[in-house]
C-alpha positions, -999 to 999 in steps of 0.1 A, spaced: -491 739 300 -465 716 318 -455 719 351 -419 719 367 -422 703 393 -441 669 407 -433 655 441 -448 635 462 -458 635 502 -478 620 534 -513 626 533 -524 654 560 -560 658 575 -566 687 544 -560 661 523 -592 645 530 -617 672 514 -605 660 483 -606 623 489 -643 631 501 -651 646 463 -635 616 448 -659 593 467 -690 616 461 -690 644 424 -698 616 396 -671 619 368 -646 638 389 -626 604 394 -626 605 354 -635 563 344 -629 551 377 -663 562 390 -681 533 407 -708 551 423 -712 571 454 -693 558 482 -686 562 519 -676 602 522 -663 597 555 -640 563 550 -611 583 541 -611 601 578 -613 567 591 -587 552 576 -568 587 583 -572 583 615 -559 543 617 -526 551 601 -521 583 585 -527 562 551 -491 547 556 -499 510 564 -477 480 553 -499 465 527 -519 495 512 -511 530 512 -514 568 498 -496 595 492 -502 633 477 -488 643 443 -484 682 447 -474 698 413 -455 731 418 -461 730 450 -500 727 446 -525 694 456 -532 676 423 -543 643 436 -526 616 448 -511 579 440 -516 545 464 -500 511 461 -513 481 479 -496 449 479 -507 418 459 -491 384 444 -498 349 445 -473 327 477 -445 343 483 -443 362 452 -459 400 462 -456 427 441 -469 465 443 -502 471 425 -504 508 421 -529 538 411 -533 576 405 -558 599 405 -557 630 394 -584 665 396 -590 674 366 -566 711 364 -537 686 365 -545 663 337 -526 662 311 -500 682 319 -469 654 324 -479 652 365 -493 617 360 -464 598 345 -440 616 370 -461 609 401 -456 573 391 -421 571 381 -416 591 414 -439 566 432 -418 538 412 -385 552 427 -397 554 460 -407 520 461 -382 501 445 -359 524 471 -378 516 507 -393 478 501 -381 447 482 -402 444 459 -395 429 425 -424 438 405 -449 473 402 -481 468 381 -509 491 370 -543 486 351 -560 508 332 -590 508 307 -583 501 271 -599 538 263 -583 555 285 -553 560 260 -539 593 284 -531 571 307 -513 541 285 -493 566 277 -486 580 309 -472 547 322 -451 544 294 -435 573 301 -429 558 337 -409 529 323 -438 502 327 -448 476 293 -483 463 283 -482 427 298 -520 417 283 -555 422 285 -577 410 319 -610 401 304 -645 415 323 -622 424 353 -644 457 363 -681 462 365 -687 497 355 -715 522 342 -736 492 339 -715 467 324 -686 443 325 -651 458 309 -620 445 303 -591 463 315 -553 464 306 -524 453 327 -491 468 329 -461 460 345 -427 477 352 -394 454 367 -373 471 394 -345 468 365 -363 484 334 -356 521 329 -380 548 324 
């Protein structure tokens, strides 16, 4: 079942609880699990800046009018060149139900609106096909393949880079 509405917003103190499960209920994060982390880093960096900083922040993707996870963006690029490198998670009630791929053309929008930025890019794991699919829909291309770039569940992966121009559509 779809959903009719995806929007995104500043994370609040409630928002933490689930950025605590993230870090600490294996397979909740979906692939991304790297192990148990830190469950009380997220206050921290709550409680720096509100997760609004200038080279790495968060916001909540709420999907009719409900928490269903959230998206971040941190900057990266080689000189002078920096681009957005950007992310989603998702709980699992929400998956699959076209939230993902409109939390990042929302995120997308928002970003090409409020910095400079030339370039957004995202990575994903070559099996995690929901995704590809999902940033498709969000207007970004396959650029390649990163060889061995993530050490996960015991083994080096390759994952897959994708790329979206603040002139390609959606």
């Amino acid at each position: 079942m779809g959903v009719s509405s995806v929007v995104l917003r500043p994370v609040t103190e409630a928002d933490l609880e689930m950025f605590r499960r993230f870090a600490t209920e294996p397979g909740l994060i979906g692939l991304d699990w790297g192990g148990f982390r830190d469950a009380q880093a997220h206050a921290r960096r709550f409680a720096l800046d509100g997760y609004l900083a200038a080279d790495h922040s968060r916001l909540i993707v709420t999907a009719d009018g409900r928490t269903a996870g959230f998206v971040d963006w941190r900057e990266s690029g080689y000189g002078l060149a920096k681009y957005w490198e950007i992310g989603i998670a998702l709980l699992p009630d929400w998956r699959g139900r076209g939230v993902g791929w409109r939390a990042q053309a929302a995120l997308c929008d928002y970003l090409f609106t409020h910095t400079p930025a030339e370039r957004i890019e995202a990575r994903t794991h070559p099996e995690n096909i929901a995704e590809q699919k999902s940033l498709e829909k969000a207007g970004f291309r396959l650029e390649g393949v990163l060889r061995s770039i993530e050490f996960r569940a015991g083994a080096w992966r390759d994952g897959w880079v994708y790329g979206r121009l603040r002139g390609d559509t959606p």
